[in-house]
N, CA, C and O atoms as CSV, one atom per row, in Angstrom:
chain,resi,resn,atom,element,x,y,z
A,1,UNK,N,N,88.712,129.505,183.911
A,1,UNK,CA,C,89.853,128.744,183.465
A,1,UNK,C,C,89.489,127.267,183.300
A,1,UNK,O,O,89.680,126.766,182.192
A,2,UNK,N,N,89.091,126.677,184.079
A,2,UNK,CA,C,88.523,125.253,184.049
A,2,UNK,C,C,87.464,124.951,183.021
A,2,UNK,O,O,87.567,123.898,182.391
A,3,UNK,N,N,86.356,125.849,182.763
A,3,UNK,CA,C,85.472,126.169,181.668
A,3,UNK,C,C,86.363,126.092,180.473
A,3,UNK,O,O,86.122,125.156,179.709
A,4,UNK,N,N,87.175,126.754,180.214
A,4,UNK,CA,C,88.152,126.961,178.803
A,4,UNK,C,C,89.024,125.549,178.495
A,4,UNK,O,O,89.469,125.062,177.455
A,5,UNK,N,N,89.052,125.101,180.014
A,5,UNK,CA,C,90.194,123.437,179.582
A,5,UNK,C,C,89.406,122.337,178.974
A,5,UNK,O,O,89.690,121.632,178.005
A,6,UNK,N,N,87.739,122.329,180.191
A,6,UNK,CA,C,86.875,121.649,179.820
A,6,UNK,C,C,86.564,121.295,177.896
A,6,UNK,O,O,86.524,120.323,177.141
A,7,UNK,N,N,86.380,123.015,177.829
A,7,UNK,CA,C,85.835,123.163,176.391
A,7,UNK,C,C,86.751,121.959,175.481
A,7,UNK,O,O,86.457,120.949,174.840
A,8,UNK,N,N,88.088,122.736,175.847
A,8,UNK,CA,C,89.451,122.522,174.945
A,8,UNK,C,C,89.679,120.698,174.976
A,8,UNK,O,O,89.633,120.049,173.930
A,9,UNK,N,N,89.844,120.259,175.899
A,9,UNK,CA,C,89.353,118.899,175.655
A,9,UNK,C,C,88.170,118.273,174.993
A,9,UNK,O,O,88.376,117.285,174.287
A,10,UNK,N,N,86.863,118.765,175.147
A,10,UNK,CA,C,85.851,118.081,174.648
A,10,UNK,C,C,86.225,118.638,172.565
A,10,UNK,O,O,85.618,118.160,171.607
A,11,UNK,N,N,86.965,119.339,172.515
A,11,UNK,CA,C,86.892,120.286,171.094
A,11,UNK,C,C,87.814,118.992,170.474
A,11,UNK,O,O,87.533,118.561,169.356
A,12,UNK,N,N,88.945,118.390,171.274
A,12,UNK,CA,C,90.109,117.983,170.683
A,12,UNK,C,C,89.634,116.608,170.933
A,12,UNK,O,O,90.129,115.861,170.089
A,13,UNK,N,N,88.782,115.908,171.853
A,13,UNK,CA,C,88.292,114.729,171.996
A,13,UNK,C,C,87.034,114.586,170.444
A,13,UNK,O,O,87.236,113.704,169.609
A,14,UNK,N,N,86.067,115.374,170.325
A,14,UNK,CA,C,85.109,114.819,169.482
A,14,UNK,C,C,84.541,115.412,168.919
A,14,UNK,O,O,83.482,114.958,168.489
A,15,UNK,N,N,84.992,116.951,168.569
A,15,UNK,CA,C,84.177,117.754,168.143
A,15,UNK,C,C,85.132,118.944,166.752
A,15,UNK,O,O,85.837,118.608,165.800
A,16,UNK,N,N,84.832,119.941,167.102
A,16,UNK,CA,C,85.381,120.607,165.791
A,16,UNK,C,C,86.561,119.638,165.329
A,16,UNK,O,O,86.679,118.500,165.782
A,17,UNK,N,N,87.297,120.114,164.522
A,17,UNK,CA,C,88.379,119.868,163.650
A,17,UNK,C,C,88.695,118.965,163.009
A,17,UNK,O,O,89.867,118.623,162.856
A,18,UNK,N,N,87.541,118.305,162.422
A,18,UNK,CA,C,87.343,117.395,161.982
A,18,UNK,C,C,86.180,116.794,160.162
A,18,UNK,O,O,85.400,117.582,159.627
A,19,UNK,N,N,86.366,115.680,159.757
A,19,UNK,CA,C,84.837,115.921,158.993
A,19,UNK,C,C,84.087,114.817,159.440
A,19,UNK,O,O,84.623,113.785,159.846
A,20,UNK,N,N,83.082,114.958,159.393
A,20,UNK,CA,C,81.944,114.219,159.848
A,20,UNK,C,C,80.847,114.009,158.766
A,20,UNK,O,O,80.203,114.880,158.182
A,21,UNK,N,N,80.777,112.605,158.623
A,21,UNK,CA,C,79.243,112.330,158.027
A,21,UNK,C,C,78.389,111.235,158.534
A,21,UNK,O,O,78.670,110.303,159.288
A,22,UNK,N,N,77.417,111.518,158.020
A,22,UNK,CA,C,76.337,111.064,158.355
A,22,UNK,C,C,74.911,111.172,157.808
A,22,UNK,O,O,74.904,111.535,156.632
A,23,UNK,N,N,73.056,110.841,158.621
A,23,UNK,CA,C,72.458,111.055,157.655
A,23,UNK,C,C,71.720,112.553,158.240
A,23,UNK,O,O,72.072,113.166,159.247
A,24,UNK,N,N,70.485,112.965,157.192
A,24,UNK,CA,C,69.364,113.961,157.587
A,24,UNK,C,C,68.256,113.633,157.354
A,24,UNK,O,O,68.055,113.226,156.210
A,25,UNK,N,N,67.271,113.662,158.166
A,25,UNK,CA,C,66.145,113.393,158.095
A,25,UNK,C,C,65.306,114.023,158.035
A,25,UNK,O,O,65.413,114.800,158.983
A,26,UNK,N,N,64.323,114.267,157.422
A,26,UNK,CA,C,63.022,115.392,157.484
A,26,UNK,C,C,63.103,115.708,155.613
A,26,UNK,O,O,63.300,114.984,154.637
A,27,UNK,N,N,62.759,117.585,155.874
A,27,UNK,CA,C,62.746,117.883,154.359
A,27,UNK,C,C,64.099,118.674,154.313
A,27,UNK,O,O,64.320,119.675,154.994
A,28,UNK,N,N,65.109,118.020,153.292
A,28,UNK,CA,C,64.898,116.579,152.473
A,28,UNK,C,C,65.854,115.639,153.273
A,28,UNK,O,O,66.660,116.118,154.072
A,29,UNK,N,N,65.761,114.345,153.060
A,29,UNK,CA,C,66.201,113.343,153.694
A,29,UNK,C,C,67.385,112.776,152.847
A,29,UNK,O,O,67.294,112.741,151.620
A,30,UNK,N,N,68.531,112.318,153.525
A,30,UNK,CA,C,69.567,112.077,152.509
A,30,UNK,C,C,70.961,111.630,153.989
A,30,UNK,O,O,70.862,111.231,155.149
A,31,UNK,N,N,72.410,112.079,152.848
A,31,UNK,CA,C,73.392,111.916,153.633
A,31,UNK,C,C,74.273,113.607,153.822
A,31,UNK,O,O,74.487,114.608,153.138
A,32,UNK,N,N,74.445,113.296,154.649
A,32,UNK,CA,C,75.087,115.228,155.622
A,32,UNK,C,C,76.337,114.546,155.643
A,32,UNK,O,O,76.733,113.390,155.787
A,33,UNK,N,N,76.880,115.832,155.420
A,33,UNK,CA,C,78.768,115.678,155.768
A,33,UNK,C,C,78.492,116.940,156.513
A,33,UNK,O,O,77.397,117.457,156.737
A,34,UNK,N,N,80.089,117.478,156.975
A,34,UNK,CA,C,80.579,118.236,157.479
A,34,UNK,C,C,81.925,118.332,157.578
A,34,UNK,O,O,82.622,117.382,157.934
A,35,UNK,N,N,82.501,119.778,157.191
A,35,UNK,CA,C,83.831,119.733,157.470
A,35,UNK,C,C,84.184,120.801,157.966
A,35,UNK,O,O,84.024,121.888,157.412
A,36,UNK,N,N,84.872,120.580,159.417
A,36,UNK,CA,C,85.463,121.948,160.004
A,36,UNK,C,C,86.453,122.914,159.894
A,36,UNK,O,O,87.552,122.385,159.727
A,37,UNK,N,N,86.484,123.949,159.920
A,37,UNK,CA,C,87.747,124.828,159.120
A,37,UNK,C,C,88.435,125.206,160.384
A,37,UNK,O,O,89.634,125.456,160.258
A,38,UNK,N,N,87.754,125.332,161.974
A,38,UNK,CA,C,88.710,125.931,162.714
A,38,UNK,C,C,87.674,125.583,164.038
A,38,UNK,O,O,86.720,124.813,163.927
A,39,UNK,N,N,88.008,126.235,165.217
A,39,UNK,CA,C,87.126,125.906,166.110
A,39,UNK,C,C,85.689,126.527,165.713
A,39,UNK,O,O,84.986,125.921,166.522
A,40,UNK,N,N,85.040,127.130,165.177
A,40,UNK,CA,C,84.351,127.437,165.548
A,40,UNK,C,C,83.500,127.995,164.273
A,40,UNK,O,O,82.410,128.526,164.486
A,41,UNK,N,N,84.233,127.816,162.350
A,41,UNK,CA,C,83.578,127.760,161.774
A,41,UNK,C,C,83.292,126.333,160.969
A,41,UNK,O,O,83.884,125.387,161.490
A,42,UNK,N,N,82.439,125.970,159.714
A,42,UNK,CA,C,82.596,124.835,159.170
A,42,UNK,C,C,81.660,124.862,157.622
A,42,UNK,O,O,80.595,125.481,157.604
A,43,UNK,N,N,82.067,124.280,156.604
A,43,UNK,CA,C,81.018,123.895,155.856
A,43,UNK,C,C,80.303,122.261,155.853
A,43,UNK,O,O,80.752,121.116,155.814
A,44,UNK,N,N,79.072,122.832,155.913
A,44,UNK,CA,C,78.193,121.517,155.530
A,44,UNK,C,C,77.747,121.143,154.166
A,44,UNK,O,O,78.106,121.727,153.144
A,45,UNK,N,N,76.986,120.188,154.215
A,45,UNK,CA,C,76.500,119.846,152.975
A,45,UNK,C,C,75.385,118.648,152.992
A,45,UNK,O,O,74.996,118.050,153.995
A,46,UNK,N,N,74.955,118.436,151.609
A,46,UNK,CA,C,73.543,117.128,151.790
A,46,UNK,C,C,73.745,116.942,150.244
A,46,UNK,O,O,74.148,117.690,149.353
A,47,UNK,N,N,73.321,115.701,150.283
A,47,UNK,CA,C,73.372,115.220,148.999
A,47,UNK,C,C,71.470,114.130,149.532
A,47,UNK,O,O,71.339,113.215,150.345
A,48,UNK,N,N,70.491,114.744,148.720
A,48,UNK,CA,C,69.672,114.260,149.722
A,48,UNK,C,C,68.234,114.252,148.790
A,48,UNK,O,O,68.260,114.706,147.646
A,49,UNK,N,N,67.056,113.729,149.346
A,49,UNK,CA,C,66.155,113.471,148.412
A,49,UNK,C,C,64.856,114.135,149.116
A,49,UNK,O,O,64.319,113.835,150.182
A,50,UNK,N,N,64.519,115.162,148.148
A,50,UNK,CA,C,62.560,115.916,148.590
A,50,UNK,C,C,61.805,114.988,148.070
A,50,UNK,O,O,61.739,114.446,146.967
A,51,UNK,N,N,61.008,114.864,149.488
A,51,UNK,CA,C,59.828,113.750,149.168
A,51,UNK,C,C,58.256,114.559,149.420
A,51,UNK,O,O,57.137,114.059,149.539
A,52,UNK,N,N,58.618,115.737,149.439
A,52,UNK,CA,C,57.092,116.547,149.633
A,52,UNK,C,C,56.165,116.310,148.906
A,52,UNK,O,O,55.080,115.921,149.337
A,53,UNK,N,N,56.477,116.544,147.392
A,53,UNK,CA,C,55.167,116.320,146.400
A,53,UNK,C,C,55.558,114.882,146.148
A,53,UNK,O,O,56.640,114.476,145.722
A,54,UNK,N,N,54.348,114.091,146.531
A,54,UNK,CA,C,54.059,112.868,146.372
A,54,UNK,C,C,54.544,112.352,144.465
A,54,UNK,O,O,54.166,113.004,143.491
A,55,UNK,N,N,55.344,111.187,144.386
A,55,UNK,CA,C,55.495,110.968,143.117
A,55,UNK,C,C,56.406,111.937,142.218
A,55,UNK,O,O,56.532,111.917,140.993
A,56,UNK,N,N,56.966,112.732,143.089
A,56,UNK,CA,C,57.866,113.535,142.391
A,56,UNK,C,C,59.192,113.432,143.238
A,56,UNK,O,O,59.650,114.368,143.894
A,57,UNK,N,N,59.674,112.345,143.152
A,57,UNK,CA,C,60.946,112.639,143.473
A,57,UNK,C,C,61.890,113.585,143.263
A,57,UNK,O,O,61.991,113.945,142.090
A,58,UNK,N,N,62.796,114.228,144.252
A,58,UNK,CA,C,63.809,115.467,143.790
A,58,UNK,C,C,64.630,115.483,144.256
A,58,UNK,O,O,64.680,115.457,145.485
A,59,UNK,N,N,66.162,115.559,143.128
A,59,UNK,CA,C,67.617,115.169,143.978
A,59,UNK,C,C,67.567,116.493,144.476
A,59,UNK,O,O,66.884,117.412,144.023
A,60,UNK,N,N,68.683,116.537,145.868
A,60,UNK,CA,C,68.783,117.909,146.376
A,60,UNK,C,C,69.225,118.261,146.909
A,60,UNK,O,O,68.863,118.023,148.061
A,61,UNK,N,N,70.853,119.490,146.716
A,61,UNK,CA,C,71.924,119.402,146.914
A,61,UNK,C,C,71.908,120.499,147.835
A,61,UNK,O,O,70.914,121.216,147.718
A,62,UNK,N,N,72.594,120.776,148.572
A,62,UNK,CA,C,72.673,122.236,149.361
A,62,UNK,C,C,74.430,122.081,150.623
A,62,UNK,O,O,75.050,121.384,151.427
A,63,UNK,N,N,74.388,123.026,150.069
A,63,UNK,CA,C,75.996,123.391,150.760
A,63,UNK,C,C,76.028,124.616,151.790
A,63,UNK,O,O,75.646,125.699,151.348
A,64,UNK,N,N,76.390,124.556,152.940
A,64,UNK,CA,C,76.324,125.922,153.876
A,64,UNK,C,C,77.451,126.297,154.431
A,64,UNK,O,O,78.153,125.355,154.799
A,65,UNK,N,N,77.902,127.445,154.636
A,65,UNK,CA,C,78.908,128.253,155.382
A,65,UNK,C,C,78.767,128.514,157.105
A,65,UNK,O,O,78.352,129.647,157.349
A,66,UNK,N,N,79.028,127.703,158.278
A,66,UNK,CA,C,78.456,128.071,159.205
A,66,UNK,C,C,78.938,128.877,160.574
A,66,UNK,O,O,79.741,129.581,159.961
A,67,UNK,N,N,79.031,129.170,161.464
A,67,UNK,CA,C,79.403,129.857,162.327
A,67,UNK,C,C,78.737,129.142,163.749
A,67,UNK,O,O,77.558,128.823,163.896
A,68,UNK,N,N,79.626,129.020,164.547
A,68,UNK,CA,C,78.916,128.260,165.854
A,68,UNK,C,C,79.368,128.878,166.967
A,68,UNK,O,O,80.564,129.128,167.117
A,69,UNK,N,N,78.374,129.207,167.923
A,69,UNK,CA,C,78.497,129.619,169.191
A,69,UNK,C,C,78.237,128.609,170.362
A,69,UNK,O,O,77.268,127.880,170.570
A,70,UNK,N,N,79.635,128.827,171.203
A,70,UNK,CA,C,79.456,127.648,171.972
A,70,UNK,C,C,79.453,127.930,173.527
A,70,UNK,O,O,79.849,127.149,174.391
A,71,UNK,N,N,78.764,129.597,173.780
A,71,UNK,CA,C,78.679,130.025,174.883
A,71,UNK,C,C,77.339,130.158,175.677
A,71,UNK,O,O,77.126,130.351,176.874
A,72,UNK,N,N,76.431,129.973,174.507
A,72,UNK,CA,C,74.983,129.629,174.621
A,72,UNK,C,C,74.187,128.957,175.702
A,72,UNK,O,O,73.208,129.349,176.335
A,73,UNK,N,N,74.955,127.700,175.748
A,73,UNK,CA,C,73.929,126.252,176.652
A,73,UNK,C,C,75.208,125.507,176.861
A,73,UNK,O,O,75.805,125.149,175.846
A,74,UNK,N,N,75.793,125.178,178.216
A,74,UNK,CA,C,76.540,125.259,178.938
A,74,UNK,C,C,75.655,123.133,179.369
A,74,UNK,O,O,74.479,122.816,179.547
A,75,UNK,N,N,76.940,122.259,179.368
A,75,UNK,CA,C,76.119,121.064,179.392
A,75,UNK,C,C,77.591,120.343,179.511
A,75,UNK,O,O,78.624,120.654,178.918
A,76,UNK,N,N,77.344,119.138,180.589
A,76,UNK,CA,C,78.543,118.252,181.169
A,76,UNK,C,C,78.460,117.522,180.363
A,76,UNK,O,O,79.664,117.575,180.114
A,77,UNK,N,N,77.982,116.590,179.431
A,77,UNK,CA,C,77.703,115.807,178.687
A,77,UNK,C,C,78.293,116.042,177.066
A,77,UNK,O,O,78.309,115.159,176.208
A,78,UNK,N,N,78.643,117.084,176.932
A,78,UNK,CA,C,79.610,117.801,175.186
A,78,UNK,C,C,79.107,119.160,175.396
A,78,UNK,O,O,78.643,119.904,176.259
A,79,UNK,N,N,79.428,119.101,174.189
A,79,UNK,CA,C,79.251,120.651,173.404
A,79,UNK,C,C,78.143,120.995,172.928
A,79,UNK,O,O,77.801,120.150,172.100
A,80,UNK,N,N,77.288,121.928,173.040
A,80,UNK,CA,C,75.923,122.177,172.508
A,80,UNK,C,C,76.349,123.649,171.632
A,80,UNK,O,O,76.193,124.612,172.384
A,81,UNK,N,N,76.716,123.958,170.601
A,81,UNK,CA,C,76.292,124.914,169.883
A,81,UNK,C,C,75.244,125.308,169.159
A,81,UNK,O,O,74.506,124.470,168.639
A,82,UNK,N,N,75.059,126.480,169.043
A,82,UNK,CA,C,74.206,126.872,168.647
A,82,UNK,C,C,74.778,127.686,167.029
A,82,UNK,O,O,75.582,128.617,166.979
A,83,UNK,N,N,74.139,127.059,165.893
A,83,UNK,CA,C,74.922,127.335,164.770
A,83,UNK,C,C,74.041,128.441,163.698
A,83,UNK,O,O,72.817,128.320,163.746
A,84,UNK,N,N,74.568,129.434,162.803
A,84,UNK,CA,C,73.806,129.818,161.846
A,84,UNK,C,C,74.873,129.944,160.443
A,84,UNK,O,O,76.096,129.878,160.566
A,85,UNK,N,N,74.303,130.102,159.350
A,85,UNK,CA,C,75.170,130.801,158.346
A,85,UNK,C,C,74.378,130.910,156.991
A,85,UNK,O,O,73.274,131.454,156.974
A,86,UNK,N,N,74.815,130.513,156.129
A,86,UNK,CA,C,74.519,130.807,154.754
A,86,UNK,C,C,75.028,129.717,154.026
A,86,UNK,O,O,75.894,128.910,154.363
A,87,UNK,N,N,74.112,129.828,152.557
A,87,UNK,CA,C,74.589,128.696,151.662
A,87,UNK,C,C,73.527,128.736,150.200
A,87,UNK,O,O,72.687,129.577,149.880
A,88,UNK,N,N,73.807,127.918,149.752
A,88,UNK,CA,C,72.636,127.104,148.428
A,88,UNK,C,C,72.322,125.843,148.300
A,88,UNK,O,O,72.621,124.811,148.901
A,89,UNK,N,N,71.745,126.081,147.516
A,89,UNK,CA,C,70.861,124.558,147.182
A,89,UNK,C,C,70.183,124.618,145.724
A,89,UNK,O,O,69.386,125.380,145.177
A,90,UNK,N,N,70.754,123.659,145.421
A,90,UNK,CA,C,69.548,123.070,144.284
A,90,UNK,C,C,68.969,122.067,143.923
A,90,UNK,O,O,69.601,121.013,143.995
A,91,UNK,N,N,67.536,122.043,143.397
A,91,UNK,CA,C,66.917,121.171,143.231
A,91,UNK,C,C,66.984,120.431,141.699
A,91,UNK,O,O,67.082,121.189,140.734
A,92,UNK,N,N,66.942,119.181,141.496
A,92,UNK,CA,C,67.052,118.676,140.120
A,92,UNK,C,C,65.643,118.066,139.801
A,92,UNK,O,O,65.477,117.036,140.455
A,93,UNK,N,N,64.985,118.261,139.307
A,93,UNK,CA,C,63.443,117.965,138.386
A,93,UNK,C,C,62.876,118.170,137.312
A,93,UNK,O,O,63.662,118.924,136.739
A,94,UNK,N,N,62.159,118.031,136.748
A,94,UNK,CA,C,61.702,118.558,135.903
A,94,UNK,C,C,61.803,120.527,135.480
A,94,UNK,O,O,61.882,121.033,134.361
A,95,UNK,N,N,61.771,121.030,136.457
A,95,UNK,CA,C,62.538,122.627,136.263
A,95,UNK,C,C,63.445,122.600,137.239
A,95,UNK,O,O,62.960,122.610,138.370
A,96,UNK,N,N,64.490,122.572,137.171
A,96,UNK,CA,C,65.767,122.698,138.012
A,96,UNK,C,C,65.499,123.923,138.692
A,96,UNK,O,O,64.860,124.790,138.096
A,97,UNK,N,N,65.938,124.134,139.974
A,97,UNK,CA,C,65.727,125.261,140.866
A,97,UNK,C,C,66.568,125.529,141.299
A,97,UNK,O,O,67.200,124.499,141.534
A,98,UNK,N,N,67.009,126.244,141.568
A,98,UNK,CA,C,68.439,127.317,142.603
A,98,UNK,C,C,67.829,128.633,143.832
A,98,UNK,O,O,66.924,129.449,143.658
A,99,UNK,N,N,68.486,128.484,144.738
A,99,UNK,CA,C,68.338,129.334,145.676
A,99,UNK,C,C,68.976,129.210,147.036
A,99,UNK,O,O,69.550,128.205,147.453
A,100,UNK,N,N,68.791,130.460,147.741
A,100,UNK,CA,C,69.988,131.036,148.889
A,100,UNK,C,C,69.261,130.089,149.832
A,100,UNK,O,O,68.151,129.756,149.417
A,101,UNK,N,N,69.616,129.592,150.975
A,101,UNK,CA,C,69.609,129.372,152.032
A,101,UNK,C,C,70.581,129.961,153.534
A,101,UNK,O,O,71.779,130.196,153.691
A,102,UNK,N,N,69.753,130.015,154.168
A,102,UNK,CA,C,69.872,130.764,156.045
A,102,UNK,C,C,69.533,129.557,156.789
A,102,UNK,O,O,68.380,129.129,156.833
A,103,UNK,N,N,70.798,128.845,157.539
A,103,UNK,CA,C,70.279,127.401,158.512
A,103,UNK,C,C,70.729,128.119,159.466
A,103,UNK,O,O,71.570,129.018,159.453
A,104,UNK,N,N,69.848,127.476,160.679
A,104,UNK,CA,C,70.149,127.950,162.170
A,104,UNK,C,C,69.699,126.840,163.178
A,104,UNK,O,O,68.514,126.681,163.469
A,105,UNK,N,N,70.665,126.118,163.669
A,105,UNK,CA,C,70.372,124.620,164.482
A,105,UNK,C,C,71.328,124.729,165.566
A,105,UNK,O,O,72.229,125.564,165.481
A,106,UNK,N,N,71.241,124.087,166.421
A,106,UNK,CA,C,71.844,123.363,167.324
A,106,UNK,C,C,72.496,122.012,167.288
A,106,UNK,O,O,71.800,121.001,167.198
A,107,UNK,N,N,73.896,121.952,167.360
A,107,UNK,CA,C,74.396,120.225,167.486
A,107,UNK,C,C,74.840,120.150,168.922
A,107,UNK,O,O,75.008,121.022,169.775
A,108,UNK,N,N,75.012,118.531,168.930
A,108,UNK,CA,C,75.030,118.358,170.062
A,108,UNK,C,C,76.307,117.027,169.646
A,108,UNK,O,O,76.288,115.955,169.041
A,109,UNK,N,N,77.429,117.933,170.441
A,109,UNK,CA,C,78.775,116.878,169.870
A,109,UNK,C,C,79.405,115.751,171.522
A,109,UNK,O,O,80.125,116.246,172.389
A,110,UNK,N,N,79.027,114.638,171.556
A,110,UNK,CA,C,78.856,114.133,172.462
A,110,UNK,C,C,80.110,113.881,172.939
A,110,UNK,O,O,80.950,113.393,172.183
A,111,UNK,N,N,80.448,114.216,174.432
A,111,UNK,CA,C,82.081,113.876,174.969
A,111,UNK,C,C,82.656,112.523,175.178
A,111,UNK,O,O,83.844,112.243,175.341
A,112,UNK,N,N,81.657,111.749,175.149
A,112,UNK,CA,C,82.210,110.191,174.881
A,112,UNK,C,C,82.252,109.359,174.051
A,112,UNK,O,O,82.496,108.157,174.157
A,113,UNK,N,N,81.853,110.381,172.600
A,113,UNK,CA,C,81.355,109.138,171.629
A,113,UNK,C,C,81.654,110.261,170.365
A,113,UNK,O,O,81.205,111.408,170.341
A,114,UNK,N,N,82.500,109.652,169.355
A,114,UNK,CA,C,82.675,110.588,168.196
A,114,UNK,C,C,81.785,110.595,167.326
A,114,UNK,O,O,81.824,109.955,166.275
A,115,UNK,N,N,80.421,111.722,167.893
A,115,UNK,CA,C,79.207,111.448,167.155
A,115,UNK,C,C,78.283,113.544,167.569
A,115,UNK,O,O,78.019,114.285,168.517
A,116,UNK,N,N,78.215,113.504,166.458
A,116,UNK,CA,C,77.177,114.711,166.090
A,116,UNK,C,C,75.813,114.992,165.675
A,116,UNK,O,O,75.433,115.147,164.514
A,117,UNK,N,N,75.121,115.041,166.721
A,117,UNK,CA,C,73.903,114.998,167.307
A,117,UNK,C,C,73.029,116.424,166.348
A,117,UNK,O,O,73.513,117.510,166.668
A,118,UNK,N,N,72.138,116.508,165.525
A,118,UNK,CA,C,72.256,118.059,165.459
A,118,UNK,C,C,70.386,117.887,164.865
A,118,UNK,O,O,69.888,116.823,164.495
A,119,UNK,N,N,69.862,118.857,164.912
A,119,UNK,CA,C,68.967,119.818,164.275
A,119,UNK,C,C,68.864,121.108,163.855
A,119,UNK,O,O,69.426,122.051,164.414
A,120,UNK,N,N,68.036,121.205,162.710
A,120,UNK,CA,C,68.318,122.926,162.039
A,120,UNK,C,C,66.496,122.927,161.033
A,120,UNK,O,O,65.592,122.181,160.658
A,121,UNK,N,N,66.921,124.276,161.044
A,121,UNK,CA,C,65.775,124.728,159.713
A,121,UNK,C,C,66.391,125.767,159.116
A,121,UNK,O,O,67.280,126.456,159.617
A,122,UNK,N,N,65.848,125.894,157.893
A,122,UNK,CA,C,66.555,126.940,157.024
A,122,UNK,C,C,65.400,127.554,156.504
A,122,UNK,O,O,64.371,126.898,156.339
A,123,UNK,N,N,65.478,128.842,156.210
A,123,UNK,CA,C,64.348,129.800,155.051
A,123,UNK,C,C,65.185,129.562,153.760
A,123,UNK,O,O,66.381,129.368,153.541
A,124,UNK,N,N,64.349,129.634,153.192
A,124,UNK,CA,C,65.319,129.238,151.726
A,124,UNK,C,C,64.382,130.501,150.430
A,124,UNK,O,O,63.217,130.851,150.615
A,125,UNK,N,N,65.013,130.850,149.538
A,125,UNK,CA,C,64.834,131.966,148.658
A,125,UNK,C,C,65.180,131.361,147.454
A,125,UNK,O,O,66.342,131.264,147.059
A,126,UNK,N,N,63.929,130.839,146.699
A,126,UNK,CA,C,64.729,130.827,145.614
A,126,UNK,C,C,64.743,131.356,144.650
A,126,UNK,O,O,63.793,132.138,144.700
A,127,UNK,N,N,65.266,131.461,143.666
A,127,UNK,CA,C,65.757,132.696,142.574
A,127,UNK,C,C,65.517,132.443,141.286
A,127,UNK,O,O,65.227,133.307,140.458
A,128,UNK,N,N,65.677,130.715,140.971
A,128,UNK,CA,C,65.286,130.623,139.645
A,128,UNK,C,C,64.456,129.172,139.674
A,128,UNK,O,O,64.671,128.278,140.493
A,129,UNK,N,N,63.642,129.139,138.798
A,129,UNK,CA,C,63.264,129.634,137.691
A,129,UNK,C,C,62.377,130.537,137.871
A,129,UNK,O,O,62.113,131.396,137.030
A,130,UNK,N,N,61.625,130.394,139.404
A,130,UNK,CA,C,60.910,131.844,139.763
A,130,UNK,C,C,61.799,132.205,141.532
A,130,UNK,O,O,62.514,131.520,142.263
A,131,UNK,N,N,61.303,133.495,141.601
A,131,UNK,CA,C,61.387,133.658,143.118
A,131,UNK,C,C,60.216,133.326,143.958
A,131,UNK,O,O,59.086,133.752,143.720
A,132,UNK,N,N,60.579,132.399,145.142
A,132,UNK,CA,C,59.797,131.686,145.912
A,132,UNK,C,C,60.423,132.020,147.121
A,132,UNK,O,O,61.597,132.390,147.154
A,133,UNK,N,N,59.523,131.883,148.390
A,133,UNK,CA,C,59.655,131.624,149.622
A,133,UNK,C,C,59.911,129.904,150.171
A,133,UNK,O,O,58.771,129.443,150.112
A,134,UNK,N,N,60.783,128.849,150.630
A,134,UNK,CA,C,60.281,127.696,151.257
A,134,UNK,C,C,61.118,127.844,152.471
A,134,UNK,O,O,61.880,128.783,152.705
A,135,UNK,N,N,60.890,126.806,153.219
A,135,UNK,CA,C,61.488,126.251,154.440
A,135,UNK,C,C,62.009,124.706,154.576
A,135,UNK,O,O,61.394,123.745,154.114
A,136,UNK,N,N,63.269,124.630,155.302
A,136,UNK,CA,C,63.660,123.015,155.337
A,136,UNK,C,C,63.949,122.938,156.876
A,136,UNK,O,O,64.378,123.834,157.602
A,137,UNK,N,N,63.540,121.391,157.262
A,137,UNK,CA,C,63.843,121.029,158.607
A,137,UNK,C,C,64.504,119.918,158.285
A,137,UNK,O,O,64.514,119.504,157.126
A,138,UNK,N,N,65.198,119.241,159.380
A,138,UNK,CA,C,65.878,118.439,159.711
A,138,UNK,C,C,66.397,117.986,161.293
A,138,UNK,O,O,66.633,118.660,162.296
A,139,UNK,N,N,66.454,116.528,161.014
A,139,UNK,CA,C,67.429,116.207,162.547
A,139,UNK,C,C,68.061,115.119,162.197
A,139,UNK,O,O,67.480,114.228,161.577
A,140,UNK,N,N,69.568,115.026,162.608
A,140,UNK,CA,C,70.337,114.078,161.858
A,140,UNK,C,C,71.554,113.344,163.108
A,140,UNK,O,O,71.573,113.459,164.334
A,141,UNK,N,N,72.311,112.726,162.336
A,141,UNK,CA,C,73.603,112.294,163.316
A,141,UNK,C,C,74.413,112.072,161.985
A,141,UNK,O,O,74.060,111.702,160.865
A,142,UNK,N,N,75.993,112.544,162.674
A,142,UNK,CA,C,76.986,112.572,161.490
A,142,UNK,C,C,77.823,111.708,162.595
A,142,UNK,O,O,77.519,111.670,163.787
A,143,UNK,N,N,78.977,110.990,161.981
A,143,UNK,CA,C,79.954,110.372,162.336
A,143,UNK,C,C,81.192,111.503,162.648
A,143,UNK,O,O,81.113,112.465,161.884
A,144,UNK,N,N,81.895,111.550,163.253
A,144,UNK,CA,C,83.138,112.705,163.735
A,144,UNK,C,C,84.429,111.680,163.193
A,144,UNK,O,O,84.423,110.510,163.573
A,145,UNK,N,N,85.328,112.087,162.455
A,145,UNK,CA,C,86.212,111.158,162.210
A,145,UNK,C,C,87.204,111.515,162.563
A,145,UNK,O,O,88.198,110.801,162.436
């Protein structure tokens, strides 16, 4: 019972139900939003730039559907979920690219500070203009509003 009040405060203090942005760092680097649909699902997003191949800049959009479990890692300090879902992305370059993405991270929504702590990686599939295998990482902080 105290576990469930705990939660329920830290949820209504700084965490779900809300949108949040902020940046991402790694591959690709840019600005992350987030918007929550309920306790416990949300879509994300990036509006963000691949800097892998040297001299080839690439805008690069990707949107996800997510699902968060918050029974995982148990912590006095917020909420630690543990998140996965689905989504896309595309790349704008010289051959425009499309493909599925699978993210699976952990945030970390802090109980004193309206701020979202998070890391993820995704397998990514893409579909056109060929089918490919890649991978994306990241670690970011979004604003909770």
């Amino acid at each position: 019972m105290i576990h469930s009040l705990i939660i329920a405060a830290l949820i209504s203090s700084s965490g779900p139900g809300g949108f949040e942005l902020g940046v991402i760092l790694g591959e690709p680097t840019g600005i992350s939003m987030k918007l929550w649909l309920d306790g416990s699902t949300a879509v994300d997003g990036a509006v963000s730039w691949s800097l892998r191949d040297s001299g080839e800049d690439k805008l690069h959009l990707h949107a996800d559907y997510l699902w968060h479990s918050f029974d995982v890692i148990n912590d006095d300090s917020g909420l630690l979920p543990i998140y996965y879902g689905f989504g896309g992305r595309i790349i704008f370059k010289d051959e425009t690219s499309f493909g599925f993405r699978v993210p699976v991270g952990i945030s970390w929504l802090l109980s004193g500070a309206p701020l979202d702590l998070f890391i993820e990686a995704a397998g990514i599939i893409d579909i056109i203009p060929d089918t490919d295998f890649d991978m994306n990482a990241g670690i970011g902080i979004r604003y909770v509003f």
